[in-house]
N, C-alpha and C positions, 0 to 999 in steps of 0.2 A: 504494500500500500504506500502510495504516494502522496507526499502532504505539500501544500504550496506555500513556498518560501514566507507568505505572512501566518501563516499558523505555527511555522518554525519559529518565526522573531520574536522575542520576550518584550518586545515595545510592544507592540500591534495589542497585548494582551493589560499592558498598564492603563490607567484611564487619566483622562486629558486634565490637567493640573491645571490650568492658566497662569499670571503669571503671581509670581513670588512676590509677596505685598512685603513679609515679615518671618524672622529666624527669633523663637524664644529656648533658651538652651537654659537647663535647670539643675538646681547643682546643690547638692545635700549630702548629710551625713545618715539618716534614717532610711531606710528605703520607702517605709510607709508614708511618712509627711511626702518625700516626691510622687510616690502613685498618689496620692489624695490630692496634692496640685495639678497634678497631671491630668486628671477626672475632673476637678473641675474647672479648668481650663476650655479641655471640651465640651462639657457640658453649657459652660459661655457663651462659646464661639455659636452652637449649635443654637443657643437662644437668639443670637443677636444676627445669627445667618451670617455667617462666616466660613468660609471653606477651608478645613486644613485636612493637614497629615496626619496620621495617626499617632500612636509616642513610640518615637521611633528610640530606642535605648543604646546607649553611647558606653564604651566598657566604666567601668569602674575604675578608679585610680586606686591601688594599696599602699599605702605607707608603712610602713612597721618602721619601732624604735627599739630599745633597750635601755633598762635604767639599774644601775646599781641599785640592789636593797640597802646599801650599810653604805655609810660616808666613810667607811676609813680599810681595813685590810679585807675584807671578802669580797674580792675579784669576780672568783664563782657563779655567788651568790648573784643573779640577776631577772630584772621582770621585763618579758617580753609584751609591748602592745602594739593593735594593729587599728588602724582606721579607714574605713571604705567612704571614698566620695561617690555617692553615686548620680548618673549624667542622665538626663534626660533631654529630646529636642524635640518641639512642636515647629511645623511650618505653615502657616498664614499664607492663603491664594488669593486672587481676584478670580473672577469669571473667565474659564475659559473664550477667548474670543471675542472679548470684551471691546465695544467700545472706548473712545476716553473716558468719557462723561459717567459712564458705569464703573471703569475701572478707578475715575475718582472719586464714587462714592464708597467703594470699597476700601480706600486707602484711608478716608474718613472715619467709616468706622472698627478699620483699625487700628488707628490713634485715639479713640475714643476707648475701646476695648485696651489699650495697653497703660491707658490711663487709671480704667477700672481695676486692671491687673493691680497695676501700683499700690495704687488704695487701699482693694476692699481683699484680692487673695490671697497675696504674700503675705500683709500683716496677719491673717486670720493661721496661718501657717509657718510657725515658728522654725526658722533652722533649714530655710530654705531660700535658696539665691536663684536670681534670672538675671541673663544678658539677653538683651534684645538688638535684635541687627534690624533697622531699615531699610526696604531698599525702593529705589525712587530709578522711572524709567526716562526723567529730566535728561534731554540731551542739550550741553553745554556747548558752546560757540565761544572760539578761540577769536574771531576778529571782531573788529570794533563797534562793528553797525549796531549789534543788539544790546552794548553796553554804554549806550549812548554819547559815543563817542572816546570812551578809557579806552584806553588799550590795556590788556590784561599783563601784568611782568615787567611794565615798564615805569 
């Protein structure tokens, strides 16, 4: 049996993203408090009609230490501990195939949504941290005309 090269391709079978509005990467010591962000993050998004990713899970970091028990001659004598960060990433869509004007209402409310983040779910969730990446599809113009006459560098 023969299969045709789009049923072979692992794209053809992924679903249409649109584009990338927003990266929130989550970073804790408990595993629980990060899945209980993570939940309701999405839970958010899905209220405010937002399209993301799933949580997509980033390895874990290990530290380990060592501590003398005794300040003075038992070398030996020592306590091993370890600490796991563990990583979480969510990623923020616009509508596939999106107009501007749609894709600027979704950039809207996801400034408004990363504001509520700020606010109301990190505080409610102790011991856990977010970086947020923007990304903006603004294309910049290196000559003068659109900057009313500056020239940029100079």
């Amino acid at each position: 049996v023969r299969r045709s090269s789009a049923a072979r391709s692992p794209r053809s079978s992924m679903p249409v993203r649109g584009t990338r509005l927003a990266t929130i990467q989550l970073k804790g010591w408990v595993k629980q408090i990060i899945e209980a962000v993570c939940t309701d993050i999405k839970k958010s998004t899905d209220a405010i009609g937002l399209r993301t990713s799933g949580v997509i899970r980033l390895p874990a970091r290990r530290e380990r230490w060592s501590i003398l028990r005794s300040p003075f001659v038992h070398k030996k004598s020592q306590e091993q501990f370890q600490r796991f960060t563990h990583n979480r990433l969510i990623e923020i869509y616009g509508q596939p195939g999106a107009a501007p004007p749609t894709l600027s209402h979704d950039a809207t409310k996801t400034v408004h949504f990363l504001r509520y983040l700020e606010h109301t779910i990190l505080p409610a969730h102790a011991g856990a941290r977010a970086k947020v990446t923007l990304f903006s599809d603004e294309v910049l113009s290196a000559t003068g005309s659109e900057q009313g006459g500056k020239q940029l560098g100079r």
